[in-house]
ZAZAMAR-54108 format. One record per residue (C-alpha): residue number from 1; residue in three letters; chain; y, x, z. Coordinates in Angstrom, 3 decimals. Layout:
// residues N
  lopa  marlo  bavo        yy        xx        zz
   NUM    ALA     A         Y         X         Z
...
// end
This chain:
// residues 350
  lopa  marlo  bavo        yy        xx        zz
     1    UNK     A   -11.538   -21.101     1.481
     2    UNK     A   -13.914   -17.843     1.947
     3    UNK     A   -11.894   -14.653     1.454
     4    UNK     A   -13.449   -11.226     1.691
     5    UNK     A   -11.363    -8.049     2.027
     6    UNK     A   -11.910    -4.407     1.869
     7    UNK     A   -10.186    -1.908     3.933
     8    UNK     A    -9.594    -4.781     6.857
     9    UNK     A    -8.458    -2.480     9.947
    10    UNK     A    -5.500    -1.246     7.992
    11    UNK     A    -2.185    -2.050     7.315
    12    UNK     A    -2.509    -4.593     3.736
    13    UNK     A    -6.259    -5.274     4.693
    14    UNK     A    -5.106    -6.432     8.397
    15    UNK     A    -2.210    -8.568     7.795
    16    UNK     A    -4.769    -9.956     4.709
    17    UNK     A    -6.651   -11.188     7.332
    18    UNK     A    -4.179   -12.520     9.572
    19    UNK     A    -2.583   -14.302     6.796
    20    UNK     A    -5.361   -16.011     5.585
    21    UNK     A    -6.913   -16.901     8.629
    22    UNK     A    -3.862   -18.438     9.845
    23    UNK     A    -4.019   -20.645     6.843
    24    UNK     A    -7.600   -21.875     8.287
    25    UNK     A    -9.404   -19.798     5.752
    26    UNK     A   -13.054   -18.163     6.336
    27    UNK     A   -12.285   -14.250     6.364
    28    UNK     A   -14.601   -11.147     6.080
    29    UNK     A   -13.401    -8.284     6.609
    30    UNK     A   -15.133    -4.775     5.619
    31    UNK     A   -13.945    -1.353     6.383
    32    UNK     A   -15.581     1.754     8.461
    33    UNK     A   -12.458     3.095     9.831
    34    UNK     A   -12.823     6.435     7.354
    35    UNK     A    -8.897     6.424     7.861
    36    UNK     A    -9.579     8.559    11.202
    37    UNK     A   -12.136    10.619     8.884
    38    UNK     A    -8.947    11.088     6.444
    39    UNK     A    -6.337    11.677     8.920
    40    UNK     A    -7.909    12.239    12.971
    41    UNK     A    -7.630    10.749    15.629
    42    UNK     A    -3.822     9.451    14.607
    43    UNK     A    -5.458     7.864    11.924
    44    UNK     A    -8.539     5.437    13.623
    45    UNK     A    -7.762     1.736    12.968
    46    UNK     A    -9.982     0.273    15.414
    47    UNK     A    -7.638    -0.554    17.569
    48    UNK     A    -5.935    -3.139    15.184
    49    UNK     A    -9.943    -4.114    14.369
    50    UNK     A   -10.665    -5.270    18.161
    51    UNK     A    -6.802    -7.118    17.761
    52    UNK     A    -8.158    -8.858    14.919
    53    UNK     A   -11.513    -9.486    16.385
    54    UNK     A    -9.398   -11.193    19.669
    55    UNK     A    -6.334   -12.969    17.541
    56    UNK     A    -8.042   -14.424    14.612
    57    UNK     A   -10.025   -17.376    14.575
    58    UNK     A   -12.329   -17.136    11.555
    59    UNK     A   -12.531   -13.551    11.241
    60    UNK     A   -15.995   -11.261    10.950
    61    UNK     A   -15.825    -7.711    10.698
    62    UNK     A   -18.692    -5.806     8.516
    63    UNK     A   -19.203    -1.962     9.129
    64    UNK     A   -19.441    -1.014     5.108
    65    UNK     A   -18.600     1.934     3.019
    66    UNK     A   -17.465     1.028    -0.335
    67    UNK     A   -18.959     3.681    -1.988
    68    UNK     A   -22.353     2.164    -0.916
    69    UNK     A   -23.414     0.526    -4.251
    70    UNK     A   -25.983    -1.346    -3.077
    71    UNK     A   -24.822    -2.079     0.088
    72    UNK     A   -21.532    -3.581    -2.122
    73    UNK     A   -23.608    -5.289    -5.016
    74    UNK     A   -25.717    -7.127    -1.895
    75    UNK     A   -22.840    -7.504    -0.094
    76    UNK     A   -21.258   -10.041    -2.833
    77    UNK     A   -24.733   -11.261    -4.321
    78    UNK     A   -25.231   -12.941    -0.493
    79    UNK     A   -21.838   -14.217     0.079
    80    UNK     A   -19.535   -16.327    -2.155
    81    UNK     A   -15.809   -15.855    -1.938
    82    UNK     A   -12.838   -17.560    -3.440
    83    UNK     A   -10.756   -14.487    -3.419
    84    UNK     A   -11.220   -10.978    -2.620
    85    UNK     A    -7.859    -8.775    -1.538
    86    UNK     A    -9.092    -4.844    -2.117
    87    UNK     A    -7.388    -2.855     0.340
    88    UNK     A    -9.916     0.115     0.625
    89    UNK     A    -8.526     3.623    -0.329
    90    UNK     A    -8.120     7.143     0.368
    91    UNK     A    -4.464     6.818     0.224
    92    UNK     A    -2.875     9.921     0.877
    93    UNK     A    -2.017    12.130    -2.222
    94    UNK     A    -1.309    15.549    -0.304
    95    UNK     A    -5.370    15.164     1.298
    96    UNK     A    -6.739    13.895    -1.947
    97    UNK     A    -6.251    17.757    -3.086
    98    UNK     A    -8.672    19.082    -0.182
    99    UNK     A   -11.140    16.092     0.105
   100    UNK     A   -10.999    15.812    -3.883
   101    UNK     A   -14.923    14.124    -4.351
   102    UNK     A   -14.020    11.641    -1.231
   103    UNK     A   -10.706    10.948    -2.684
   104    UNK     A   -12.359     9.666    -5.972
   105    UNK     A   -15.307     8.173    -5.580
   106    UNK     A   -13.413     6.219    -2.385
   107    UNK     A   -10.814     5.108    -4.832
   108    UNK     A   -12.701     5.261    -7.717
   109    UNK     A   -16.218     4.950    -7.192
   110    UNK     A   -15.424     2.172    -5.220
   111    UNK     A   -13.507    -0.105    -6.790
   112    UNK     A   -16.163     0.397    -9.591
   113    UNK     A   -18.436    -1.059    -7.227
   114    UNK     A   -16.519    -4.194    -6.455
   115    UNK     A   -15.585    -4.536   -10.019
   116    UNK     A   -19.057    -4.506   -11.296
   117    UNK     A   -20.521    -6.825    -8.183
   118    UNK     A   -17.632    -9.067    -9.358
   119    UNK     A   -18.681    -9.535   -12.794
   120    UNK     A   -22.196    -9.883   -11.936
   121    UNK     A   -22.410   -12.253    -8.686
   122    UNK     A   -19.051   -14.029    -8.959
   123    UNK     A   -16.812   -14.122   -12.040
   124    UNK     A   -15.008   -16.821   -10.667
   125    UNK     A   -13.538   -15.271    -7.810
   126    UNK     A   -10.016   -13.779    -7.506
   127    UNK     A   -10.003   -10.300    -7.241
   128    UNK     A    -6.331    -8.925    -5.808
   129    UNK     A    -6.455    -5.091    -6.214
   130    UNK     A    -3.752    -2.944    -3.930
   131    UNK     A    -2.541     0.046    -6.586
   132    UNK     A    -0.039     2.308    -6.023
   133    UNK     A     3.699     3.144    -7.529
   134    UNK     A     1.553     7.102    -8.088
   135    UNK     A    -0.342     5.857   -11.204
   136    UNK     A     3.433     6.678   -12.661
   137    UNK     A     2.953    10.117   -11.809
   138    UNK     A     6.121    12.188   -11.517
   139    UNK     A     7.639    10.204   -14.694
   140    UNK     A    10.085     8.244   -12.723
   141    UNK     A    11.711    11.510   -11.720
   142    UNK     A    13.102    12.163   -15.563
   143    UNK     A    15.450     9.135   -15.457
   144    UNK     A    18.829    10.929   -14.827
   145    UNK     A    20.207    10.360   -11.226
   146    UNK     A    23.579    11.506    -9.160
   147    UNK     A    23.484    12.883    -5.759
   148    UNK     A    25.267    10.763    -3.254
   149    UNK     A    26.194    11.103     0.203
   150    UNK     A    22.581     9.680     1.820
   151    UNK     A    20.746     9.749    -1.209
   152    UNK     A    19.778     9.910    -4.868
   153    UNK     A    20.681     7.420    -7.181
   154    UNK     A    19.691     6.070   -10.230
   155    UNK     A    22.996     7.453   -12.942
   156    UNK     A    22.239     4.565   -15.744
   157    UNK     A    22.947     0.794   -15.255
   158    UNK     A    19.692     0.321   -17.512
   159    UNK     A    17.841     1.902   -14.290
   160    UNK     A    19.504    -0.215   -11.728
   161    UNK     A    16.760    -2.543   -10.880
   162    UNK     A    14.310     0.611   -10.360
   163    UNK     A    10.918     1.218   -11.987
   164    UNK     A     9.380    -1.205   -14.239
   165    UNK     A     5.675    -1.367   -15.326
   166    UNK     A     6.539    -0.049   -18.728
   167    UNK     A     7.074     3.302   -17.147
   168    UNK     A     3.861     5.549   -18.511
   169    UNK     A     1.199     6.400   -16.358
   170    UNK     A     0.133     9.425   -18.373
   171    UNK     A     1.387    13.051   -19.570
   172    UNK     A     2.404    13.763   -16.265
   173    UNK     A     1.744    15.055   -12.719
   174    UNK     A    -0.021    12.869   -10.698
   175    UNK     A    -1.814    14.296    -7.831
   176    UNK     A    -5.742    14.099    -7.609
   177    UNK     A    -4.531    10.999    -5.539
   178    UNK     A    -2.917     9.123    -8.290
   179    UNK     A    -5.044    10.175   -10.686
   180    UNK     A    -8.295     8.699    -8.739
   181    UNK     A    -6.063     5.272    -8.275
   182    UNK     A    -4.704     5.556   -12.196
   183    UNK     A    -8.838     5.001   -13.217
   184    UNK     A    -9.165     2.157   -10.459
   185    UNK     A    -5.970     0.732   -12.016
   186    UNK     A    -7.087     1.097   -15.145
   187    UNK     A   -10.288    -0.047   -14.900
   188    UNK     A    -9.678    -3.406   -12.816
   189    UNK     A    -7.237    -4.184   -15.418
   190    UNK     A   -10.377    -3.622   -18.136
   191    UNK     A   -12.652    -5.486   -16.397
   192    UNK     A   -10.010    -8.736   -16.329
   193    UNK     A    -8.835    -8.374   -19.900
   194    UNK     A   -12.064    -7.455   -21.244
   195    UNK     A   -14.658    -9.422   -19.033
   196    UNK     A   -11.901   -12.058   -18.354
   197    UNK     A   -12.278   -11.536   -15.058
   198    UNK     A    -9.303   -13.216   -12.529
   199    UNK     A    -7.971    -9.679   -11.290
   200    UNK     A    -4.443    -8.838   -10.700
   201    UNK     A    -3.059    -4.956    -9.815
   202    UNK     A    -0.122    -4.750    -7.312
   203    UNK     A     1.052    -1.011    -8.217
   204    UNK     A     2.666    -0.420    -4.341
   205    UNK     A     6.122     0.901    -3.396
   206    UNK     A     6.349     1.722     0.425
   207    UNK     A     4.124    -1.110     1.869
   208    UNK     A     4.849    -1.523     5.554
   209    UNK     A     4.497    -3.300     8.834
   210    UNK     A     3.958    -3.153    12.372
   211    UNK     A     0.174    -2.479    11.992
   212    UNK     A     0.665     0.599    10.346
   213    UNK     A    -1.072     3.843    11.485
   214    UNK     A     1.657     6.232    10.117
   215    UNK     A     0.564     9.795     9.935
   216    UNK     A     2.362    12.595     8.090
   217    UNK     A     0.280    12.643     5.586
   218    UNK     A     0.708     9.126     4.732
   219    UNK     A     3.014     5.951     5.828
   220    UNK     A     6.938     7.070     5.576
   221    UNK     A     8.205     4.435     7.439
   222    UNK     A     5.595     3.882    10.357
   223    UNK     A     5.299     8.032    10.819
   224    UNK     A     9.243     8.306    10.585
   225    UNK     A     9.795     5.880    13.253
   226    UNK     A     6.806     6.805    15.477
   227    UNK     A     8.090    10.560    15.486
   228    UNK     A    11.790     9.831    16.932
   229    UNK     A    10.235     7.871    19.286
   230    UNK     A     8.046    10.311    20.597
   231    UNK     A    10.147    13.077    19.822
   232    UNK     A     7.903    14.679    17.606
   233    UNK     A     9.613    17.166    14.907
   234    UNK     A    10.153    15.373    11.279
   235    UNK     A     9.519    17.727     8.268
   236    UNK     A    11.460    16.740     5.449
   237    UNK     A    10.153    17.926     2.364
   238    UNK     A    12.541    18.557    -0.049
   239    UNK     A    15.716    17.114    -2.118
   240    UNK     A    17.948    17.458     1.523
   241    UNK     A    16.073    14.149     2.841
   242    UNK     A    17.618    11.957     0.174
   243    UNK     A    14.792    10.547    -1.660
   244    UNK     A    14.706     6.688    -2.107
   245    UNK     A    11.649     4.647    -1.212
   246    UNK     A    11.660     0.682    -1.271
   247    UNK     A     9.943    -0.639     1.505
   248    UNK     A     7.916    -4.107     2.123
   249    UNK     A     6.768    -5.585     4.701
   250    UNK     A     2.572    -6.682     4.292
   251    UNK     A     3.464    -9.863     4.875
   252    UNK     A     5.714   -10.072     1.757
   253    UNK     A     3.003    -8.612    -0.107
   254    UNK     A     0.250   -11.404     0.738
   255    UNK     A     2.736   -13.942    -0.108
   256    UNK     A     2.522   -12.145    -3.669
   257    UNK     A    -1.053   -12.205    -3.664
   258    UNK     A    -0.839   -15.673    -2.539
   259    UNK     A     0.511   -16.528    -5.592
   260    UNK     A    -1.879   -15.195    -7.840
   261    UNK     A    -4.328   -16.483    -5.940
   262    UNK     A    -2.880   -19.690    -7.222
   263    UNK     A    -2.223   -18.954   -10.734
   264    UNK     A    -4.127   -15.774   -11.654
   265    UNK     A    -3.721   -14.070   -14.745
   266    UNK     A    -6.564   -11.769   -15.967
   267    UNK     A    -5.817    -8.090   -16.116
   268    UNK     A    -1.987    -8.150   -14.946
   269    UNK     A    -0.262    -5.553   -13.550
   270    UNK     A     2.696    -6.313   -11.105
   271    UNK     A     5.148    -3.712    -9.118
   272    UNK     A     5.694    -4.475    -6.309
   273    UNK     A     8.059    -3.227    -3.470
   274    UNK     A    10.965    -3.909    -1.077
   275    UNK     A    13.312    -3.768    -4.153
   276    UNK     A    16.591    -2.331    -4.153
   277    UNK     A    17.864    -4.347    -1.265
   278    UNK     A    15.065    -2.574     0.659
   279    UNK     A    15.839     1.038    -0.462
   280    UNK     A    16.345     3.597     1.601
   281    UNK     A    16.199     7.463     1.910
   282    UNK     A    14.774     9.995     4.322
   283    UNK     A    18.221    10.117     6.072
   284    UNK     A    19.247     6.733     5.767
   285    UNK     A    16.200     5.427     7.697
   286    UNK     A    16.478     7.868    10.369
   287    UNK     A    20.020     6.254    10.958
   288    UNK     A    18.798     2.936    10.744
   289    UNK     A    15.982     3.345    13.403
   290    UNK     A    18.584     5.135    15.766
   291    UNK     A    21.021     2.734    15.530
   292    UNK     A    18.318     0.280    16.501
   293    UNK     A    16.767     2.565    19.108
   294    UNK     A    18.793     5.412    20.313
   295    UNK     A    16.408     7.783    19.294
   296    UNK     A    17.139    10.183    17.124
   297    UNK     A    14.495    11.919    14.560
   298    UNK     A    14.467    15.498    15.114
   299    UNK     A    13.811    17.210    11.861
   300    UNK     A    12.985    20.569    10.115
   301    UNK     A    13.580    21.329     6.820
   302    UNK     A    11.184    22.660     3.862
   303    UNK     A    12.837    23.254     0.951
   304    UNK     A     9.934    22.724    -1.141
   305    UNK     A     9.291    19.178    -2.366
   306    UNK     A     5.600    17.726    -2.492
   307    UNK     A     4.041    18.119    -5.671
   308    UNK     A     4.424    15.152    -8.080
   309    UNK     A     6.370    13.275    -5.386
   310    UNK     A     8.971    10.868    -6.254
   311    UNK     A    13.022    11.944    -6.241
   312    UNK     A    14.041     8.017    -6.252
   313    UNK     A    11.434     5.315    -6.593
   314    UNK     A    12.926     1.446    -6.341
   315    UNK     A    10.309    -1.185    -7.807
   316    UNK     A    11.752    -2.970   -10.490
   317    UNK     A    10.569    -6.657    -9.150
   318    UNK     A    11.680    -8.590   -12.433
   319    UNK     A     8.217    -9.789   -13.961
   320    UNK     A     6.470   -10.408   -10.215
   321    UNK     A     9.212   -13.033    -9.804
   322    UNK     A     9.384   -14.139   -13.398
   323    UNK     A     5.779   -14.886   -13.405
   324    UNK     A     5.855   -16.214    -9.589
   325    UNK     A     9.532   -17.612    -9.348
   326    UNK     A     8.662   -19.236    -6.135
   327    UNK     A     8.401   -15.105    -4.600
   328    UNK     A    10.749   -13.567    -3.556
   329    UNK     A    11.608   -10.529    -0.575
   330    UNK     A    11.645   -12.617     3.180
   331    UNK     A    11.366    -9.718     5.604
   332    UNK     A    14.595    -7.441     5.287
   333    UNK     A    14.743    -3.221     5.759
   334    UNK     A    16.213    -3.492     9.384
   335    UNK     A    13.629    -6.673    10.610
   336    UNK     A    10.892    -4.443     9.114
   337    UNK     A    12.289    -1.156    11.281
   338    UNK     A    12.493    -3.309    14.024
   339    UNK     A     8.865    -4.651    14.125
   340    UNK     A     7.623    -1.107    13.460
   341    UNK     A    10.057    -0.005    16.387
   342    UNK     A     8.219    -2.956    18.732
   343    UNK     A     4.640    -2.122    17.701
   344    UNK     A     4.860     1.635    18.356
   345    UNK     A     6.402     1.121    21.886
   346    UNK     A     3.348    -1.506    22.740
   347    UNK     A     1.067     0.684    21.400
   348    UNK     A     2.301     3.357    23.647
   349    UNK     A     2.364     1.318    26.857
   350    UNK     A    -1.541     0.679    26.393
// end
């Protein structure tokens, strides 16, 4: 088995690799480390490149931009994969706004460019495509919800399981962010329906992991935990530090991708996300990671939420595991905490 994926020094891309190559497949991994362009210093993955470059056995690493066009139409006209997992992104929705023409055509421009080498080099390959719960826009945050003690809640039993993918993705606010990601979505879902291409889109929740290079600009959990370590001042953002995010661990995602890679079904669209049972909000994670710790997350408040952001966002899981019954959540909201908790500490030490 040859796998290629994009974006391998982060958090999806890097346990993508890991996974794989633990199952004694071939893996290539691109990425040029643009995260530390994105976010500084905080931000550079190479460190979790030269740990992949030591731990895995099959793994090559390929210094490529994916909004090269040639460099990504050559790149899959040499080299013949079985499956592709596209990780590569400008993810952060606050930066998108002052990096605008990097946010697209990253996001974009180039999963355009994988798309279209697909369909001409390979159409046989399996193309997994890493989307985000911000195609949705702010439209999640009409569903009626009660305040709670630690956090906002969904009001209707119809709402119970969380989002589902027949939640609209347009006439409302997005962020240039989700916008750029709503025409990758879109358009990897056209190229599978109408080339009949093998592509699957996994719209995200909170995907997490040890690996994770949390910044404050992007990666809830990671940044959250990283900060009471280090005793770095939290800004909340809004709605008194009760909004709900579901959280998975990577690993729990490539099992998902996995599947598809099994049984792949042109053009689908899955959410995916910790699920309810790995909900949690601002204030409720904070808890968790001192009760686990000892340290406690200093925070300031800014009564101003993020534009677009989401009050309460739970992925509603229900057609992943119809169409995959064998999937389901492994890695649980405190053993996720916990590995986070582990990594930053080692990564400190060094």
């Amino acid at each position: 088995m040859r796998v290629l994926v994009t974006g391998s020094n982060g958090l999806i891309g890097s346990e993508a690799v890991t996974y794989f190559d633990e199952l004694g497949a071939d893996v290539m991994g691109v990425d040029n480390n643009m995260r530390a362009v994105f976010f500084g210093p905080d931000g550079d993955t190479r460190w979790n490149q030269q740990r992949l470059e030591r731990a895995a056995k099959r793994f090559t690493h390929t210094e490529l931009d994916i909004r090269n066009r040639e460099a990504v139409l050559a790149l899959l006209a040499a080299n013949k994969f079985d499956l592709i997992v596209h990780c590569a992104a400008q993810p952060s929705h606050d930066l998108a706004a002052k990096m605008p023409f990097e946010d697209f055509d990253v996001n974009a421009g180039g999963t355009m460019n994988l798309l279209e080498g697909l369909r001409r080099h390979q159409p046989e390959t399996v193309l997994a495509f890493t989307s985000t719960n911000k195609v949705y826009g702010d439209a999640p945050n009409e569903l009626p919800l009660d305040e709670l003690p630690t956090r906002w809640e969904y009001a209707r039993k119809e709402d119970w399981n969380g989002i589902s993918e027949s939640c609209r993705i347009d006439r409302c606010l997005h962020s240039l962010f989700g916008a750029s990601k709503v025409a990758a979505d879109v358009m990897a879902q056209e190229y599978g329906k109408y080339f009949g291409l093998k592509i699957g889109v996994f719209r995200g929740g909170c995907l997490t992991g040890p690996q994770h290079s949390g910044v404050e600009l992007h990666g809830f959990l990671s940044y959250l935990v990283k900060a009471a370590l280090t005793g770095t001042t939290y800004r909340v953002y809004g709605y008194k530090g009760k909004q709900v995010r579901d959280n998975i661990h990577a690993r729990d995602v490539l099992r998902a991708i996995h599947r598809f890679y099994d049984a792949p079904r042109p053009g689908e669209v899955y959410n995916i996300g910790g699920g309810r049972e790995n909900s949690c909000s601002i204030l409720e994670a904070a808890d968790l990671v001192a009760e686990l710790s000892g340290a406690r997350l200093k925070t300031e408040y800014v009564d101003v939420p993020r534009r677009g952001d989401h009050i309460c966002y739970i992925s509603d899981l229900t057609k992943l595991r119809t169409h995959f019954p064998g999937w389901k959540i492994e890695i649980s909201l405190r053993q996720i905490v916990e590995e986070i908790l582990a990594s930053w500490k080692t990564r400190a030490a060094r």
